[in-house]
VOBA-1610 file (N, C-alpha, C; in pm, whole numbers, padded with zeros to 5 digits, always signed):
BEGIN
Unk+02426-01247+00809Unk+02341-01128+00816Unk+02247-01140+00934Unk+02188-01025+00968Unk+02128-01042+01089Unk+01941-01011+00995Unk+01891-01096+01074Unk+01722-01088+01014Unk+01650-01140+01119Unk+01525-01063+01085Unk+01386-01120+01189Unk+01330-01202+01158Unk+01318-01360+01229Unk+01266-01486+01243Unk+01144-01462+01328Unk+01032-01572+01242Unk+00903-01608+01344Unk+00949-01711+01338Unk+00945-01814+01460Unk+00933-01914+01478Unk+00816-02012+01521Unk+00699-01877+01567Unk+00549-01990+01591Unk+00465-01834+01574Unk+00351-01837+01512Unk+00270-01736+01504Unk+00183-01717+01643Unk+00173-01566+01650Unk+00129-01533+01770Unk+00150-01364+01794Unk+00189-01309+01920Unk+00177-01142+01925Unk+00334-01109+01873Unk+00332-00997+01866Unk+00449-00926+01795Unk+00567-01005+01820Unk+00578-01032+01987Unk+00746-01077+02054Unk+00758-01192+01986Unk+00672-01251+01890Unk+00732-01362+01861Unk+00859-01369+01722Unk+00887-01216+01734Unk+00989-01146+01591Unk+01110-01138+01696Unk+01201-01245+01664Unk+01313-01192+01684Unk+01451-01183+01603Unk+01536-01109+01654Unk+01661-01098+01546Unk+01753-01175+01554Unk+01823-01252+01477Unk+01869-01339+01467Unk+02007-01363+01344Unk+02098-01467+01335Unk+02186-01468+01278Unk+02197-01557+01129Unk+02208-01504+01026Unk+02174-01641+00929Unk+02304-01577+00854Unk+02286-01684+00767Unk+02396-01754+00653Unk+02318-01628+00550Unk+02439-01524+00514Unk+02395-01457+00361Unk+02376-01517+00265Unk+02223-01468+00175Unk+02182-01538+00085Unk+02271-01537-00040Unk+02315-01668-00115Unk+02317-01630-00265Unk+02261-01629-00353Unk+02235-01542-00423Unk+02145-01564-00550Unk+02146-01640-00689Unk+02052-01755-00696Unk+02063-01795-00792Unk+02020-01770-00945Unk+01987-01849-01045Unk+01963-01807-01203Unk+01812-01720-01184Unk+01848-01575-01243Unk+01711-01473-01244Unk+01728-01429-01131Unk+01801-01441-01001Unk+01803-01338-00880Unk+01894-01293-00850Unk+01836-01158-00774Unk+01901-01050-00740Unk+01958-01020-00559Unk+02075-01001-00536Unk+02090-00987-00382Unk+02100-00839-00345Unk+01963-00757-00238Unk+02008-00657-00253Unk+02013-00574-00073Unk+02108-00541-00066Unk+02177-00465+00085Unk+02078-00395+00138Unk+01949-00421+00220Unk+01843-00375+00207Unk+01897-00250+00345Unk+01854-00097+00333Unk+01871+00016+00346Unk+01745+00075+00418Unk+01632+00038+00413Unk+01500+00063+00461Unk+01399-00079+00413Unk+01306-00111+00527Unk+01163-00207+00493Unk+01090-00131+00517Unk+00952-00179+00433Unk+00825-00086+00452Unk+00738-00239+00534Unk+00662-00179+00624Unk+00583-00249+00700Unk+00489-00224+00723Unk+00395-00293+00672Unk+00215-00286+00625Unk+00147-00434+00678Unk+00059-00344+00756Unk-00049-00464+00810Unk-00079-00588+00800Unk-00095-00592+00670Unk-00061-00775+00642Unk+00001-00829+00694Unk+00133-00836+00726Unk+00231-00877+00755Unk+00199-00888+00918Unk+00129-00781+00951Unk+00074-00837+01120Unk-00030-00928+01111Unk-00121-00977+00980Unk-00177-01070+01047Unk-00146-01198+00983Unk-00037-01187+00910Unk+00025-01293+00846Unk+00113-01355+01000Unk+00183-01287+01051Unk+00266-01315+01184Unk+00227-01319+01302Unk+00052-01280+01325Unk-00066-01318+01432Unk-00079-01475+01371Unk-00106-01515+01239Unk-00106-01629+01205Unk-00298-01637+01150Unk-00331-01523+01154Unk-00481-01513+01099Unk-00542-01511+00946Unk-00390-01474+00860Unk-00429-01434+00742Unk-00459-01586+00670Unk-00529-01586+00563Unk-00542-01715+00461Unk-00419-01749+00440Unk-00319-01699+00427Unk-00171-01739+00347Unk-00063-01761+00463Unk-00057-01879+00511Unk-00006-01889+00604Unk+00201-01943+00584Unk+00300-01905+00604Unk+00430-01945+00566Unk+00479-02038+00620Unk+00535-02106+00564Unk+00621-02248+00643Unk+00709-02174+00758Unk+00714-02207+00894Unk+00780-02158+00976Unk+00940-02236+00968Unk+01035-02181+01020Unk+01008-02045+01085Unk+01053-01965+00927Unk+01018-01866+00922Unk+01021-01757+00813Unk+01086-01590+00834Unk+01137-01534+00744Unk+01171-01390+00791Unk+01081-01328+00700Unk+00981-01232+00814Unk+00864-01132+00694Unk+00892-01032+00593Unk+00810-01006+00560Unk+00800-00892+00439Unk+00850-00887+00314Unk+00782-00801+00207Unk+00785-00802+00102Unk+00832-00693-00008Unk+00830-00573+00119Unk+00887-00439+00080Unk+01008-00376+00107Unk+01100-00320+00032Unk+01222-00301+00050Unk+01275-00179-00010Unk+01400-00148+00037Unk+01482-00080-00113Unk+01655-00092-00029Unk+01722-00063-00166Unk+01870-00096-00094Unk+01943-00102-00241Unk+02042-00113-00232Unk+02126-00155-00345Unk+02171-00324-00363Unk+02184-00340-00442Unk+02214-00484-00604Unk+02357-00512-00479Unk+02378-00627-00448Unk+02564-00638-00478Unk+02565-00774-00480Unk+02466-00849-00586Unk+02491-00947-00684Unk+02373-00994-00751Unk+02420-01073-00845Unk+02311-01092-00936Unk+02317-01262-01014Unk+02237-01334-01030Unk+02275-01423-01059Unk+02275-01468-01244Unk+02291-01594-01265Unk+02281-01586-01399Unk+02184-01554-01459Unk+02178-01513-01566Unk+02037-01466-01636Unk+02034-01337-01597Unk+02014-01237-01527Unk+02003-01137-01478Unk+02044-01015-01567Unk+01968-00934-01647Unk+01958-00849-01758Unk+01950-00699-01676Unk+01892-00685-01630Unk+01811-00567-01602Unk+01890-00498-01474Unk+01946-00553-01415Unk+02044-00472-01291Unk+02184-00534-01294Unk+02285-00451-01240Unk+02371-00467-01229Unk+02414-00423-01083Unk+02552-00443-01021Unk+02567-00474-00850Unk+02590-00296-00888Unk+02578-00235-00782Unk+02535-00139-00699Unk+02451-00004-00742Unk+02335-00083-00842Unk+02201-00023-00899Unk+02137+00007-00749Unk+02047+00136-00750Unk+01978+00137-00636Unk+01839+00107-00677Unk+01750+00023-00590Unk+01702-00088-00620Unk+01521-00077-00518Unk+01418-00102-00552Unk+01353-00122-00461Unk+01258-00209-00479Unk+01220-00274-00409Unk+01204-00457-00368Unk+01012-00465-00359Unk+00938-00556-00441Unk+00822-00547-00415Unk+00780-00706-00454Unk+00832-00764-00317Unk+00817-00901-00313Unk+00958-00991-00287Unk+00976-01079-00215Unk+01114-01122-00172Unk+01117-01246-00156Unk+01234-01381-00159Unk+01229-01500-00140Unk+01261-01531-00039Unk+01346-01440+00034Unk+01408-01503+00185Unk+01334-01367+00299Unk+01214-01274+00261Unk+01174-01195+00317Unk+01279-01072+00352Unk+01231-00949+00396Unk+01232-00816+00345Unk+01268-00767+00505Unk+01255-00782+00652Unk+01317-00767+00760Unk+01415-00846+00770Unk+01545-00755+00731Unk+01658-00848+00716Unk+01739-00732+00676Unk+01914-00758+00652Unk+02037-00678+00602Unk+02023-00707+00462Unk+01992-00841+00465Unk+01997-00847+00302Unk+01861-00957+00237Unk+01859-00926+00121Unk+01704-00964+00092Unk+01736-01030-00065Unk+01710-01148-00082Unk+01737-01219-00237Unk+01570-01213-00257Unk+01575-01150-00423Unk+01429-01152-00502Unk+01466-01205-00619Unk+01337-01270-00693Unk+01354-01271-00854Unk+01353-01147-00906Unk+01453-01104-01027Unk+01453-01000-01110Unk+01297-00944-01125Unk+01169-00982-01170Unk+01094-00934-01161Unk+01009-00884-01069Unk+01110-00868-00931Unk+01014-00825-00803Unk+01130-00712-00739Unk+01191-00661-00865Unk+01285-00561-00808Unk+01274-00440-00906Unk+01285-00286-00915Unk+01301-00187-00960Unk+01347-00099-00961Unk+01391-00012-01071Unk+01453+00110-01028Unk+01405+00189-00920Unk+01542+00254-00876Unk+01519+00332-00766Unk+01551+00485-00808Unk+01483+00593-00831Unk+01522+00708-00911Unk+01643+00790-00762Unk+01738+00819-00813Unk+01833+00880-00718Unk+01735+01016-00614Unk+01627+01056-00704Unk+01544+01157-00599Unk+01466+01093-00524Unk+01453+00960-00513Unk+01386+00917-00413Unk+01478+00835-00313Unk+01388+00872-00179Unk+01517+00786-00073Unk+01464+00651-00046Unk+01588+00600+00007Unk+01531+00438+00060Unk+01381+00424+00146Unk+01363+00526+00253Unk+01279+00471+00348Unk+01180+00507+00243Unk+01122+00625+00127Unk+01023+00618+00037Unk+01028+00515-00050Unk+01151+00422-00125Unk+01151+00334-00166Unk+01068+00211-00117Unk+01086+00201-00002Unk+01051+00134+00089Unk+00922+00090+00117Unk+00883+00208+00085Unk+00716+00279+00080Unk+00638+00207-00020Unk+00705+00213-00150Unk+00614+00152-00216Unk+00537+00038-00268Unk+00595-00088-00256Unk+00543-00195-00298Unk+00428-00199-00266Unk+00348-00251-00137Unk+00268-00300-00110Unk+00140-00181-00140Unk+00163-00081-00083Unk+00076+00048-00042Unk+00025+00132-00218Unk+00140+00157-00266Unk+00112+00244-00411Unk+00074+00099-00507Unk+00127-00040-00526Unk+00063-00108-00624Unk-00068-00160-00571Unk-00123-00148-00426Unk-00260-00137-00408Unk-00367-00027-00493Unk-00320+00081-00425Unk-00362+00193-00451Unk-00359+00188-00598Unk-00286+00173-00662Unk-00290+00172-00860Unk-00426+00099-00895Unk-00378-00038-00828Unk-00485-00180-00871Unk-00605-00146-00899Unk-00687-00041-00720Unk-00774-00062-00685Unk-00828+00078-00767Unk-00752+00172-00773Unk-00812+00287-00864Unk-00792+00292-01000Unk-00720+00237-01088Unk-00786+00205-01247Unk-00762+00068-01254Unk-00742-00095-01200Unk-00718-00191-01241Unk-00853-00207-01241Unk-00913-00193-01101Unk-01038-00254-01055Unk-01165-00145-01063Unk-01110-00027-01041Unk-01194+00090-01018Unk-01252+00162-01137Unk-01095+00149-01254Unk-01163+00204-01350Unk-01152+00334-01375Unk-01101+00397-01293Unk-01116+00544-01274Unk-01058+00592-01409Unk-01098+00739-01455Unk-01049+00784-01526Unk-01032+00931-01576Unk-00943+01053-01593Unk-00925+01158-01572Unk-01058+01237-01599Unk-01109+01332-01534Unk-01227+01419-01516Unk-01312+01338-01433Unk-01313+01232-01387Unk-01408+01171-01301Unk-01383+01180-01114Unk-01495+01202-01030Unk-01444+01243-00932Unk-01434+01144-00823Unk-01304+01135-00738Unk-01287+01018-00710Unk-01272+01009-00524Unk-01328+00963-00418Unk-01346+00967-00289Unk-01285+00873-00211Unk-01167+00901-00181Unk-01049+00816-00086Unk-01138+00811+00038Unk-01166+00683+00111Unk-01247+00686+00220Unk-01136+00639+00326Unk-01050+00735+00398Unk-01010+00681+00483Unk-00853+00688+00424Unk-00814+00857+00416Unk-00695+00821+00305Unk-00559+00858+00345Unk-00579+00853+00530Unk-00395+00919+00542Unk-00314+00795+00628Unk-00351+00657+00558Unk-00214+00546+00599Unk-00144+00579+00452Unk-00069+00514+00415Unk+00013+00466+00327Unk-00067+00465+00158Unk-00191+00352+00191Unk-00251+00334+00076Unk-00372+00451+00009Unk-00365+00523+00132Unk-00459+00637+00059Unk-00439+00722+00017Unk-00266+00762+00095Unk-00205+00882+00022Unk-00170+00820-00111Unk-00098+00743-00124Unk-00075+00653-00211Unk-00190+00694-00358Unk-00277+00655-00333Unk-00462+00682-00390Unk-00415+00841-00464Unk-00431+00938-00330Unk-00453+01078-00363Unk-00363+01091-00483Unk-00230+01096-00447Unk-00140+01158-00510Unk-00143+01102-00707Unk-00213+00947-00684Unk-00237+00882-00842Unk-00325+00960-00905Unk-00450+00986-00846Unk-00560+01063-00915Unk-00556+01155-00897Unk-00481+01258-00832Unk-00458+01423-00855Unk-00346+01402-01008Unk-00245+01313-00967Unk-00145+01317-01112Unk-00222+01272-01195Unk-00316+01179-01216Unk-00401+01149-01347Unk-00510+01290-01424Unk-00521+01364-01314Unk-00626+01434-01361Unk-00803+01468-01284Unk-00769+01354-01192Unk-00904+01317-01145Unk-00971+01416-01009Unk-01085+01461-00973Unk-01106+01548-00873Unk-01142+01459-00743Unk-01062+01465-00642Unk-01040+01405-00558Unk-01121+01446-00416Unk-01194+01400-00336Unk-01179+01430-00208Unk-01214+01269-00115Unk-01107+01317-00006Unk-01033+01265+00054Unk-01071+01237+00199Unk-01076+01161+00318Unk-01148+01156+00453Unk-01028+01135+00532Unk-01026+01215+00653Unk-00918+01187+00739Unk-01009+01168+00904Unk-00901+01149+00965Unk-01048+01132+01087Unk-00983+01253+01234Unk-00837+01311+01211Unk-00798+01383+01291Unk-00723+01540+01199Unk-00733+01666+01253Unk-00689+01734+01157Unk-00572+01760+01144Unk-00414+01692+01219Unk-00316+01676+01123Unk-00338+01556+00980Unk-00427+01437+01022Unk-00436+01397+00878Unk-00509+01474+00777Unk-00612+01581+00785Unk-00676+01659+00708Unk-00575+01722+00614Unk-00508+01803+00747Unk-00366+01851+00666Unk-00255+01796+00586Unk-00250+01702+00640Unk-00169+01599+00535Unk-00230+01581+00383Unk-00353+01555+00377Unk-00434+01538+00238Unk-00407+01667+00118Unk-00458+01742+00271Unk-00418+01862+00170Unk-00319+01890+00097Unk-00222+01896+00142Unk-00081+01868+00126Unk-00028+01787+00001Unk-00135+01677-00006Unk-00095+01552-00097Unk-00164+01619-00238Unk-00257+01719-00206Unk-00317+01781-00359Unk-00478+01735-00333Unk-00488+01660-00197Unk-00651+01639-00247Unk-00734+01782-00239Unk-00845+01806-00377Unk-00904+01897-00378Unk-01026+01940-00261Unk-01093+01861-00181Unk-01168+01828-00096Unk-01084+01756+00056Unk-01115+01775+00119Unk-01105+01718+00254Unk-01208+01730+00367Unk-01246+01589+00376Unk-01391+01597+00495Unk-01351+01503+00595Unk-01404+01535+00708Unk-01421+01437+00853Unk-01442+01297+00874Unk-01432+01213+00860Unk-01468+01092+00829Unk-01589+01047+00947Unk-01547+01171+01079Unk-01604+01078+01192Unk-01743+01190+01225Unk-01725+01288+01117Unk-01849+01399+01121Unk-01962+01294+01035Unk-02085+01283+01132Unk-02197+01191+01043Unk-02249+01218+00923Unk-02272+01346+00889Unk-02318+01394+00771Unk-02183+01413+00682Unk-02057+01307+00658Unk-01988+01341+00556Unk-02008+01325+00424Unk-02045+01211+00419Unk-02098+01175+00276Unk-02191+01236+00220Unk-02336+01330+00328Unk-02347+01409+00260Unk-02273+01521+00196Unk-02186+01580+00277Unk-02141+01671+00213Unk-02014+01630+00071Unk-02012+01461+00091Unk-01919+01470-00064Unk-02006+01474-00149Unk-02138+01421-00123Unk-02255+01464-00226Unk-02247+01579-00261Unk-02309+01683-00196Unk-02290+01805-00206Unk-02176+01878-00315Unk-02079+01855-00251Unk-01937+01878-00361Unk-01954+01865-00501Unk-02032+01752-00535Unk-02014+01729-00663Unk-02147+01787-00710Unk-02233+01816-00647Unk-02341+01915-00688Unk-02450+01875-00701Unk-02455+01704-00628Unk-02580+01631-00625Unk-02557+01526-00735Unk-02422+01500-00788Unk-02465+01428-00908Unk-02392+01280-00890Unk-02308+01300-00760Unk-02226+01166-00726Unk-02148+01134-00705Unk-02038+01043-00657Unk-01943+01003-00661Unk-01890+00885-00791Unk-01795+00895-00880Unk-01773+00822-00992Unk-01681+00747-00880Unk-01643+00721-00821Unk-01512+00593-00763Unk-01485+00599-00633Unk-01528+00549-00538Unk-01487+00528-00409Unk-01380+00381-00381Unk-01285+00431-00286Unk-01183+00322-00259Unk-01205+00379-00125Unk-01277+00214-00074Unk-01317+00211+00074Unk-01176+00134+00166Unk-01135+00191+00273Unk-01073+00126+00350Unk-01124+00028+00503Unk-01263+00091+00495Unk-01319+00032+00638Unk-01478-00008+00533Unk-01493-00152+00486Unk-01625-00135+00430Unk-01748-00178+00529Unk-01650-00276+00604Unk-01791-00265+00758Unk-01845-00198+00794Unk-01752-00065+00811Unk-01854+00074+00839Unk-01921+00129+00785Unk-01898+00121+00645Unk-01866+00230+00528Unk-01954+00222+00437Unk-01986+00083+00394Unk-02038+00051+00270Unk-02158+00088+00247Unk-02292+00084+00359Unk-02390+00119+00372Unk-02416+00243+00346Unk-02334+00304+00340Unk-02344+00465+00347Unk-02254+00515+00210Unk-02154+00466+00163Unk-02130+00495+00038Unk-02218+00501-00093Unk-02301+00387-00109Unk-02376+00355-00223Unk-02445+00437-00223Unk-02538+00519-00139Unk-02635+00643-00190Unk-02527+00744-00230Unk-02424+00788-00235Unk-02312+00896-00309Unk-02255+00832-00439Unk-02280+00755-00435Unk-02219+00727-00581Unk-02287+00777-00728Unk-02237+00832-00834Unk-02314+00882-00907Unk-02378+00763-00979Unk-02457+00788-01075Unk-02509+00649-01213Unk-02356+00547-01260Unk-02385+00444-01254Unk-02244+00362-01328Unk-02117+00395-01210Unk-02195+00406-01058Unk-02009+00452-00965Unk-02011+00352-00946Unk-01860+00258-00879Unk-01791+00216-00823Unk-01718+00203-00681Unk-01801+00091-00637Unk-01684+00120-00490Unk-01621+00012-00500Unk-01453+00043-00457Unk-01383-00065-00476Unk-01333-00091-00305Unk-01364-00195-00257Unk-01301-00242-00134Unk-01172-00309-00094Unk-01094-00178-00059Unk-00978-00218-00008Unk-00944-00251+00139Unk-01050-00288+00224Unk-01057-00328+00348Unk-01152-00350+00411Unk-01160-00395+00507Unk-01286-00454+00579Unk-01244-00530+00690Unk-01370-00489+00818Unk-01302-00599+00947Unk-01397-00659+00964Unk-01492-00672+00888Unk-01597-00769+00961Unk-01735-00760+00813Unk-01891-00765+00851Unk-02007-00756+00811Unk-02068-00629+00778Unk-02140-00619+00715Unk-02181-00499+00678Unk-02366-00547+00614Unk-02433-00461+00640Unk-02550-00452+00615Unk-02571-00357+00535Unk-02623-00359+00398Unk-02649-00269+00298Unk-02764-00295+00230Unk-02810-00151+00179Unk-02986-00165+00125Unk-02926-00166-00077Unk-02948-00320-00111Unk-02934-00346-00297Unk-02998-00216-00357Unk-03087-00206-00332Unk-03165-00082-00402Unk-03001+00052-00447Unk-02979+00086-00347Unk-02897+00184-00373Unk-02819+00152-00451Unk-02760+00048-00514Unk-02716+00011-00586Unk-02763-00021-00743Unk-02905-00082-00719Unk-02988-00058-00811Unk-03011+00040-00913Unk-03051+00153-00803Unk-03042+00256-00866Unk-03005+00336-00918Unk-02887+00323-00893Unk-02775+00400-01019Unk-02627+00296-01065Unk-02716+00200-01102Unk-02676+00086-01189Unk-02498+00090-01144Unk-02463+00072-00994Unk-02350+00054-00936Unk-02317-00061-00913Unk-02163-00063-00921Unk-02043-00218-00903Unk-02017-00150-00743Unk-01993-00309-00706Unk-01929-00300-00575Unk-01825-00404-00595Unk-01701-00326-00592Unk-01595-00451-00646Unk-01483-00443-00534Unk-01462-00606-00534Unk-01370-00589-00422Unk-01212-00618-00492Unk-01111-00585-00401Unk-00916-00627-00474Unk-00848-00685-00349Unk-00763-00763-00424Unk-00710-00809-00326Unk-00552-00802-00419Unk-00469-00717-00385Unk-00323-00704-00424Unk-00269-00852-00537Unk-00287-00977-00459Unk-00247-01083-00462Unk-00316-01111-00604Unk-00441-01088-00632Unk-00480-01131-00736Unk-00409-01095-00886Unk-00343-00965-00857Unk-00290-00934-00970Unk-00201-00985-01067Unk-00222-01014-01200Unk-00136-01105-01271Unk+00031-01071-01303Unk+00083-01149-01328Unk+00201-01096-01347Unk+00205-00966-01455Unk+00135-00950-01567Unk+00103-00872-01682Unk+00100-00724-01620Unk-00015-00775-01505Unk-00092-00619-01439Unk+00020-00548-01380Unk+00114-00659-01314Unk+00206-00608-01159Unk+00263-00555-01260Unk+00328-00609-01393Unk+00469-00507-01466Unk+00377-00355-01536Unk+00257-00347-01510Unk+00191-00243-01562Unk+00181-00153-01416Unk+00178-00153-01331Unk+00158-00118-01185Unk+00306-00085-01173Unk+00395-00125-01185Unk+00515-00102-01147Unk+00612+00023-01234Unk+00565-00009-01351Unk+00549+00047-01514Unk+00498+00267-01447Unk+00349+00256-01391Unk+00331+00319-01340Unk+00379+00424-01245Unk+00435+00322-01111Unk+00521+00382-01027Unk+00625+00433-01058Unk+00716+00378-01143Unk+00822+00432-01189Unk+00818+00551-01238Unk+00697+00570-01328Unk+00724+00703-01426Unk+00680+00805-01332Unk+00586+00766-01225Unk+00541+00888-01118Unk+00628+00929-01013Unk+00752+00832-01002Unk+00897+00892-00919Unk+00956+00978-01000Unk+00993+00902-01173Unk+01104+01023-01217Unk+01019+01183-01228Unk+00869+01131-01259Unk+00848+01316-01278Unk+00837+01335-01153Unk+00810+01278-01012Unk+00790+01360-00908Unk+00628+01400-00891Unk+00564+01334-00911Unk+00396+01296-00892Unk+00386+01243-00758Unk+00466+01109-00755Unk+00458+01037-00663Unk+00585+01088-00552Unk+00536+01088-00449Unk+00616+01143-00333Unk+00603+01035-00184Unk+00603+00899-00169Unk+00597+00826-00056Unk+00618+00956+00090Unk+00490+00936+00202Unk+00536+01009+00319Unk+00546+00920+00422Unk+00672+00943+00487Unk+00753+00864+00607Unk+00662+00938+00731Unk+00625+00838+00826Unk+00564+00905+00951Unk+00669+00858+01057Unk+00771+00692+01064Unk+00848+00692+01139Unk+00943+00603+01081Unk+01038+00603+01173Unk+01167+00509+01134Unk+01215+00464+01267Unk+01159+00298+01233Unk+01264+00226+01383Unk+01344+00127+01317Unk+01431+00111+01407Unk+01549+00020+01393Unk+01432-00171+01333Unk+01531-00210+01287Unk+01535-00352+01265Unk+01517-00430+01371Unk+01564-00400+01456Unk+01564-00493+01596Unk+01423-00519+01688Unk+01383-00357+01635Unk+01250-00307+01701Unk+01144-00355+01643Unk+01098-00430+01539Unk+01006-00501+01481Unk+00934-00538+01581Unk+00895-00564+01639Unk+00787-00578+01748Unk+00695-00444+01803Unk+00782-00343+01819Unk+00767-00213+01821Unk+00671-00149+01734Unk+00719-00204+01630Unk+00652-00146+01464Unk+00537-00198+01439Unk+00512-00337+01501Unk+00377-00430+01470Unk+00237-00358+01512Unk+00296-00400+01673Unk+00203-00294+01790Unk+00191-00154+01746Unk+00293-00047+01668Unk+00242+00045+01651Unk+00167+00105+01527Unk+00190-00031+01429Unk+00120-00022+01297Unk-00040+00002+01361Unk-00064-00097+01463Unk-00198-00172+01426Unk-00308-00104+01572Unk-00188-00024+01665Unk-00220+00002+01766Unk-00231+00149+01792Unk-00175+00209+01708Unk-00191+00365+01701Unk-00203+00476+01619Unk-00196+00596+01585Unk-00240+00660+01449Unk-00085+00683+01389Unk-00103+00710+01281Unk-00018+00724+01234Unk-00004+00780+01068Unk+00082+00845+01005Unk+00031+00928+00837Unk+00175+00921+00784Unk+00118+00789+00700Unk+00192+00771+00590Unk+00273+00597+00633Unk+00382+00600+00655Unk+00448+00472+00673Unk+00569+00463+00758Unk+00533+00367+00858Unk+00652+00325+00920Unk+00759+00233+00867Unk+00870+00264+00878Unk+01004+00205+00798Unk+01091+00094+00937Unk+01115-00001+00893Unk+01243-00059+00970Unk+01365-00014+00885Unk+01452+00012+00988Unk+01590+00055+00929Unk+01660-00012+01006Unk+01792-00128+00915Unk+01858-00259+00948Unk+01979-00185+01014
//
């Protein structure tokens, strides 16, 4: 099979394609013909070599997938060879033709959804779940403020708490992403880069608050969230590039959590409840993954630089 090898961490070129021995799968795993990868940031600074979790080199990345089964090893209950399949977590990594996982890091694939949305989901929608009722808490009638919501993980966000029930508004920073939100069902859509936004999500809710913010930039952000939050809100931090300076008081005062997630932490219990989730929001069609591009497999270098280097709404796909 042909797959993308790092061989020393460093800038993108250090992904190249290469020739390996097809995996077999052993007792509890699954081999599956991977059809689309989803490629999310981590993975650039896992392969810059910056992240805490560093891989025995050389390694083939990623964790997100979809494709079809065409084997299975012993033990293996739950799929059979040419189930369509999508991948949220991998043993021999996810840029590749073919991708071996344990049974529990693989799922149905509903025939209305396509590979490159398959693709879509691991990393981006079981964030987005975690961080808005694992960690966040959220819960239907409460109003909930995507800060920063047209990559992957915010649409991701919107589309959970419009299907839960929850009143949403949403920050984009250019107005095809405005439009995109809209699109996704958020009830609100504001400027992210207009200074007075947060007043006006104040405003929205009529002076009384924000119940749940999921921050994507909290360096910027955080300081300025905590006065919008209503009594008992929540900001949950799903990103950050650096320090942040914030006044406790605001927090104080309306007896607010500032909680941070990190995907990784989630227990095995949570992930089959997260996954549990996703599933039922494909077959009704709640959940809708949006594709912004599709490059080849080869082009992984391409995809790094343009994850991290340019705008973009919704998710870029490698296609093998």
């Amino acid at each position: 099979m042909n797959a993308i090898r790092v061989h020393e961490f460093g800038p993108p070129e250090v992904m190249r394609l290469e020739t390996l021995p097809d995996p077999v799968p052993g007792p509890g795993q699954v081999l599956v013909r991977v059809r689309a990868v989803g490629v999310n940031p981590v993975e650039t600074y896992i392969r810059a070599g910056s992240y805490a979790r560093r891989p025995a080199l050389p390694y083939t990345p990623g964790s997100d997938a979809a494709g079809d089964v065409i084997a299975v090893g012993e033990g293996v209950t739950r799929f059979r060879v040419g189930d369509r399949v999508y991948l949220h977590g991998s043993i021999t990594g996810t840029y590749a033709e073919l991708a071996l996982a344990e049974e529990s890091h693989v799922h149905p694939l509903p025939e209305r959804t396509t590979y490159a949305q398959g693709a879509a989901l691991g990393i981006p929608y079981a964030t987005a779940y975690r961080a808005l009722i694992q960690r966040g808490g959220a819960i239907p009638g409460e109003t909930v403020l995507v800060h920063g919501g047209t990559g992957g993980v915010g649409i991701a966000a919107v589309q959970f708490a419009v299907s839960l029930g929850m009143t949403v508004i949403a920050t984009g920073g250019t107005q095809r992403g405005r439009d995109l939100l809209r699109e996704q069902g958020a009830h609100h859509v504001l400027d992210h880069h207009d200074p007075a936004h947060m007043e006006q999500a104040l405003a929205l809710t009529g002076g009384r608050g924000v119940d749940v913010i999921l921050e994507m930039l909290a360096n910027v952000n955080l300081g300025s969230d905590l006065p919008a939050l209503a009594t008992g809100g929540r900001v949950v931090v799903i990103g950050s590039r650096g320090t942040v300076e914030i006044n406790p008081r605001d927090a104080m005062a309306r007896d607010a959590d500032i909680r941070g997630m990190v995907l990784f932490n989630a227990s095995p219990r949570e992930l089959a409840s997260i996954h549990a989730a996703i599933g039922a929001g494909l077959v009704s069609g709640t959940l809708h993954p949006v594709i912004d591009r599709e490059i080849p497999l080869a082009e992984a270098a391409r995809a790094h630089h343009e994850i991290i280097e340019s705008s973009h709404y919704g998710k870029i796909i490698l296609v093998p």
